[in-house]
C-alpha positions as CSV (number, residue, x, y, z in Angstrom):
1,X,-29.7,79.9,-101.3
2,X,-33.4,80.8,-101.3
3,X,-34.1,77.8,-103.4
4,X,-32.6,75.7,-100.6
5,X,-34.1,77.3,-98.1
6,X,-37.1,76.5,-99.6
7,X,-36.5,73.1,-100.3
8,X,-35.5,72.2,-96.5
9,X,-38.7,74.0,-95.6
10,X,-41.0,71.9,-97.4
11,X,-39.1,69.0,-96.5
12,X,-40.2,70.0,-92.5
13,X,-43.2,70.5,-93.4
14,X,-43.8,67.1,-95.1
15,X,-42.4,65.2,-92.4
16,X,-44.4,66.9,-90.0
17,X,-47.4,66.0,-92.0
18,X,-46.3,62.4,-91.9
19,X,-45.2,61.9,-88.3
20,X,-48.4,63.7,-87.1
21,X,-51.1,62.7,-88.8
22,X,-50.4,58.8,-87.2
23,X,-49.6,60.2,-84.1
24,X,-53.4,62.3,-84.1
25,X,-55.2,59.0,-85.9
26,X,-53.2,56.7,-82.4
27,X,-54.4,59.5,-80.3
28,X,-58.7,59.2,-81.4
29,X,-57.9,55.2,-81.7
30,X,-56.9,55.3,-77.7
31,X,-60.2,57.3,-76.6
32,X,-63.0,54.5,-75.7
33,X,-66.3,56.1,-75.5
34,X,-68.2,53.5,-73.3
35,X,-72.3,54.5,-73.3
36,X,-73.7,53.8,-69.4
37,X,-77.0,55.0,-67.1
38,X,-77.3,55.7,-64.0
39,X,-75.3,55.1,-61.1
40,X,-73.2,52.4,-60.1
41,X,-72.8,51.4,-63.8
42,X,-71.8,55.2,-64.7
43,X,-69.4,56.0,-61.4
44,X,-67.6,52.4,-62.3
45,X,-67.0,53.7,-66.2
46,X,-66.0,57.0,-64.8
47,X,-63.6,54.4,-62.4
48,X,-62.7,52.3,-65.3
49,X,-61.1,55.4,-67.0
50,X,-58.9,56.2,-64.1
51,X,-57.4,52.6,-63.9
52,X,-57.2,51.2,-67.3
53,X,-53.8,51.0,-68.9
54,X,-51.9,53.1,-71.5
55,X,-52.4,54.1,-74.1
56,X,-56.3,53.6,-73.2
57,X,-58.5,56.6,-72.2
58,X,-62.2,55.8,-71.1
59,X,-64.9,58.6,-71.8
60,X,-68.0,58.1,-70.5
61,X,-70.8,58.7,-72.8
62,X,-74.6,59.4,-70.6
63,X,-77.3,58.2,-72.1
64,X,-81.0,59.0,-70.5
65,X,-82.8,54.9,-71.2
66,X,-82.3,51.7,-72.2
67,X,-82.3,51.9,-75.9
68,X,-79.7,54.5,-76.6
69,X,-76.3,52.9,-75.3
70,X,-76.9,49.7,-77.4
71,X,-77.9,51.9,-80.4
72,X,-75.1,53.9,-79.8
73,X,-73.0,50.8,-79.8
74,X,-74.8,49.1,-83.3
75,X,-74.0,52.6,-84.9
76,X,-70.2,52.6,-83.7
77,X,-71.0,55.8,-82.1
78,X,-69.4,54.3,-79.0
79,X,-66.9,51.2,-78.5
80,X,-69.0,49.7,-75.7
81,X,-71.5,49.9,-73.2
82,X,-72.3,49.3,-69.8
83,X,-75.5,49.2,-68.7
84,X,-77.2,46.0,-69.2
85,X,-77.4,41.8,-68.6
86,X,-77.2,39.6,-71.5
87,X,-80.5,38.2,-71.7
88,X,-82.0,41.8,-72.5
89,X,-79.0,42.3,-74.7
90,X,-79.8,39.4,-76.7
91,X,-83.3,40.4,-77.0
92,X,-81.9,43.8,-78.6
93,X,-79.4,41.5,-80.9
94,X,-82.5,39.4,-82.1
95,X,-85.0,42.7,-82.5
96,X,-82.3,44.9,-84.5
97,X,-79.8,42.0,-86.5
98,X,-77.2,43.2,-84.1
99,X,-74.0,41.3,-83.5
100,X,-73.8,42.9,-80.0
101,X,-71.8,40.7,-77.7
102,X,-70.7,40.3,-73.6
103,X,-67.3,40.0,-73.1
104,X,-67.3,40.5,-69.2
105,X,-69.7,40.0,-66.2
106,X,-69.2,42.5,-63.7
107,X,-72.0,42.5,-61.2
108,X,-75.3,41.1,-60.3
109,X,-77.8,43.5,-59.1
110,X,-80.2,42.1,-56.0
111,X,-83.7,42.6,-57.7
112,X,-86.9,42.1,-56.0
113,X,-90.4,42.4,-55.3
114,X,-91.5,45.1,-53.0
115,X,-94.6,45.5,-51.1
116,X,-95.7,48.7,-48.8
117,X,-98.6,46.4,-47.6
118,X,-97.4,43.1,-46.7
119,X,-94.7,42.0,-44.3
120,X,-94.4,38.4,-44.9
121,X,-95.3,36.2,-48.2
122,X,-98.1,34.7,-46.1
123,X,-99.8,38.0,-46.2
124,X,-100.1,38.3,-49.8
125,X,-103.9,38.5,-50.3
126,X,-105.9,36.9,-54.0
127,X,-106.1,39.5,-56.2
128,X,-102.7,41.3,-55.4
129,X,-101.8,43.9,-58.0
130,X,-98.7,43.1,-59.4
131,X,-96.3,45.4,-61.5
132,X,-93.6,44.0,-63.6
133,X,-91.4,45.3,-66.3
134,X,-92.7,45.8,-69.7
135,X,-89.8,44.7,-71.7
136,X,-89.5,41.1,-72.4
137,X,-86.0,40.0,-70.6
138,X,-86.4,42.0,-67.2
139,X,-90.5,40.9,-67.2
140,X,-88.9,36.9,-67.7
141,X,-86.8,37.8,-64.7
142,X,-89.7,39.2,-62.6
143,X,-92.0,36.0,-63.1
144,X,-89.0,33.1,-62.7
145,X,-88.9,35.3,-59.1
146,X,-92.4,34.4,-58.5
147,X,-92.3,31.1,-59.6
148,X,-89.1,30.7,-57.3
149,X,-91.6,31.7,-54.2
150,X,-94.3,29.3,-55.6
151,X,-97.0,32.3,-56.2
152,X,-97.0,31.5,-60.1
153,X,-96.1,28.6,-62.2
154,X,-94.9,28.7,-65.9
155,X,-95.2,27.0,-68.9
156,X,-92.4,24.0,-69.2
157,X,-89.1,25.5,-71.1
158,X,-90.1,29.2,-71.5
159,X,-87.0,30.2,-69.1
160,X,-85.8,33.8,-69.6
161,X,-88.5,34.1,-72.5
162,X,-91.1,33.7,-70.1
163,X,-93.8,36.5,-70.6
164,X,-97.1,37.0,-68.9
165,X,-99.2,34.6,-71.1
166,X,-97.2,32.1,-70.0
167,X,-98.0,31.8,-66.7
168,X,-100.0,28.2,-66.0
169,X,-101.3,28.4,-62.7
170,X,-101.5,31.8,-60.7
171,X,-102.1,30.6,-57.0
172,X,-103.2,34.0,-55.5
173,X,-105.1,35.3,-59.0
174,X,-102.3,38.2,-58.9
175,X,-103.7,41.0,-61.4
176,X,-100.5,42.3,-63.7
177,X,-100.1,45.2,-65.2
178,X,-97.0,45.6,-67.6
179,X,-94.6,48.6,-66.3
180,X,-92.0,50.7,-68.0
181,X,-88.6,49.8,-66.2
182,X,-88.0,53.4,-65.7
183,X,-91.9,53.9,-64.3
184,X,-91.6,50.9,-61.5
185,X,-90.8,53.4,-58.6
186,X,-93.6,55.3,-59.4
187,X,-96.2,52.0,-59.1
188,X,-94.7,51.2,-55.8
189,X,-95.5,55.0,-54.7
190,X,-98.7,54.9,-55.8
191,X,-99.6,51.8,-53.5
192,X,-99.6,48.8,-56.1
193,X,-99.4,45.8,-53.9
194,X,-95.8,43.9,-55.3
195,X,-93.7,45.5,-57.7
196,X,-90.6,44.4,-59.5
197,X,-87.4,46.3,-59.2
198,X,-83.3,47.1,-58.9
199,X,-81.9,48.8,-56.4
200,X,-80.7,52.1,-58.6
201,X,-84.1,52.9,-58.9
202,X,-85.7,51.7,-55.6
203,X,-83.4,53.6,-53.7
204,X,-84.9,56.8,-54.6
205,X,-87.6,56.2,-52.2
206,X,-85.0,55.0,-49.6
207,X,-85.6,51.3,-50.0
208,X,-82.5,49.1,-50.1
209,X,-82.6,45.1,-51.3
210,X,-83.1,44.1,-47.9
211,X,-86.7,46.3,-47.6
212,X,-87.7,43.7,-50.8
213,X,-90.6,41.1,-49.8
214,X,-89.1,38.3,-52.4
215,X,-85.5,39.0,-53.4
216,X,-84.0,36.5,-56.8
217,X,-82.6,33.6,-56.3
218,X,-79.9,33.6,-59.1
219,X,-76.4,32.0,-57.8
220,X,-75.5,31.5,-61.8
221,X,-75.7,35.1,-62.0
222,X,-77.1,34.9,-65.8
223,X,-78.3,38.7,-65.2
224,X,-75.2,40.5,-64.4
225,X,-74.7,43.5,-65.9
226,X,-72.0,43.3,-68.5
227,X,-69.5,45.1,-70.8
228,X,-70.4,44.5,-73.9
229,X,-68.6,45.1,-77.2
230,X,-69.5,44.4,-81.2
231,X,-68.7,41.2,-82.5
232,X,-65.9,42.2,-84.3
233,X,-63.8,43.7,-81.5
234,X,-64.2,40.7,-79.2
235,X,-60.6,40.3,-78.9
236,X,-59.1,43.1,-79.7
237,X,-56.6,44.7,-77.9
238,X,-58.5,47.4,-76.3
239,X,-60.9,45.1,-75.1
240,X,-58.9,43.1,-73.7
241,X,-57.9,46.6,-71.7
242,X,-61.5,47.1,-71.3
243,X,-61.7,43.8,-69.6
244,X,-58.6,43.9,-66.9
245,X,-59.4,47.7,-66.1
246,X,-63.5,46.5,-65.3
247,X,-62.1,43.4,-63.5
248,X,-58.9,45.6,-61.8
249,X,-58.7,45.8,-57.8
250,X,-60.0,49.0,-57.8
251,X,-63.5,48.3,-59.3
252,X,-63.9,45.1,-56.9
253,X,-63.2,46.8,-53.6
254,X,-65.9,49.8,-55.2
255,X,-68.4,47.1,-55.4
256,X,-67.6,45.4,-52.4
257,X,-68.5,48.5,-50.5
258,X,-71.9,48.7,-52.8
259,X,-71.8,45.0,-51.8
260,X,-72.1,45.9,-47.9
261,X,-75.1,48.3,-48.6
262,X,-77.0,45.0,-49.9
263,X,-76.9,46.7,-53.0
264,X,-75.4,44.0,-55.4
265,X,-72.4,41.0,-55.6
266,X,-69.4,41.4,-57.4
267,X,-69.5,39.0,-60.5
268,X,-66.1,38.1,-60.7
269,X,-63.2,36.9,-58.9
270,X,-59.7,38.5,-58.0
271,X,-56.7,37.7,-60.0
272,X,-53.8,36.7,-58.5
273,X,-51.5,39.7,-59.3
């Protein structure tokens, strides 16, 4: 009797062991840790997670600049990210052999060029100091604005490579000084004359897209900021619930309010449900 006892207890115990186990491994598989910074792109993960499908779970993963989500995301420390445009994500892939890719455009920040001194383009003086972004992708995207309002003109074909040496002609002699992203807000409060930047980080000093003296010109949206997973989960199925949860109803109408403020345009269109 105690054999069998015994015998039936071991049996529970093994198929516990084998039913669980599977059930614990589904369980961490369903968890997507999606790296983000800085608001909207962390409130819409944080959104994401309420509205994405079963058996998907989003956790939002904080990171503090703009090299730690798509190291995060090279070292499989997270599934995706959410913080960034492809251009500057294929600077990354090019710098670090990453295979780093964008599966879904979500929405185009308004960037510009503010100026505490001047109201009009007219009043834009020769010499002007001018503060753009010191990485390569976002400083590309500060001169094709300037170019766009005729101040400078670029070498033929540089495109979204374009870097301060490659500025032909410079029409007011504008004197640039290369800027940390994270350090722009602090040029424009300490009086340089037109400075680069988005509206997460020029709002701090209560400036909105419209307050901008040049805004971009970019109805191809090729800088909106995008999930973006590893090559090798591309199409797989969590990505695919990645990609109807960031594109859901409930993340458009959030960004059509952001929309209202001036703030950004949505970068995607409805489905018809």
């Amino acid at each position: 009797m105690l054999k069998k006892s015994l015998s039936l207890l071991l049996a529970a115990v093994t198929a516990t062991s084998i039913f669980a186990a599977p059930a614990a491994l589904a369980e961490e598989k369903t968890v997507l840790k999606v790296a983000s910074h800085l608001p909207p792109m962390t409130d819409i993960v944080e959104l994401v997670n309420e509205v994405i499908e079963e058996p998907y779970k989003v956790e939002l993963v904080e990171v503090s600049d703009n090299i730690q989500y798509n190291e995060a995301l090279l070292n499989d420390e997270v599934y995706a990210n959410f913080a960034q445009h492809a251009p500057f994500m294929e600077m990354f892939n090019e710098a670090n052999k990453g295979d780093l890719v964008a599966v879904q455009p979500v929405y185009n920040a308004r960037v510009g060029f503010y100026a505490s001194k001047y109201k009009s383009l007219e009043d834009i003086k020769d010499g002007a100091a001018v503060a753009v972004p010191s990485d390569p992708t976002n400083q590309a995207r500060a001169l094709l604005i300037l170019a766009s309002y005729d101040l400078i003109t670029l070498k033929e074909g540089v495109g979204f490579k374009a870097t301060i040496d490659d500025v032909e002609k410079n029409l007011h002699n504008l004197k640039f000084s290369e800027v940390d992203l994270l350090n722009l807000t602090s040029a424009y409060e300490d009086g340089v004359d037109l400075v680069f930047n988005y509206p997460t980080y020029i709002e701090k000093v209560g400036l909105t897209p419209d307050d901008a003296l040049l805004l971009e010109k970019d109805p191809e949206q090729t800088f909106a900021v995008s999930l973006v997973v590893r090559e090798g989960n591309k199409d797989s199925e969590a990505t695919k619930a990645l990609v109807k949860a960031f594109t859901s109803k409930e993340v458009h109408q959030f960004l059509e309010k952001l929309a209202q403020k001036g703030h950004l345009e949505p970068a995607f269109e409805l489905k018809a449900e």
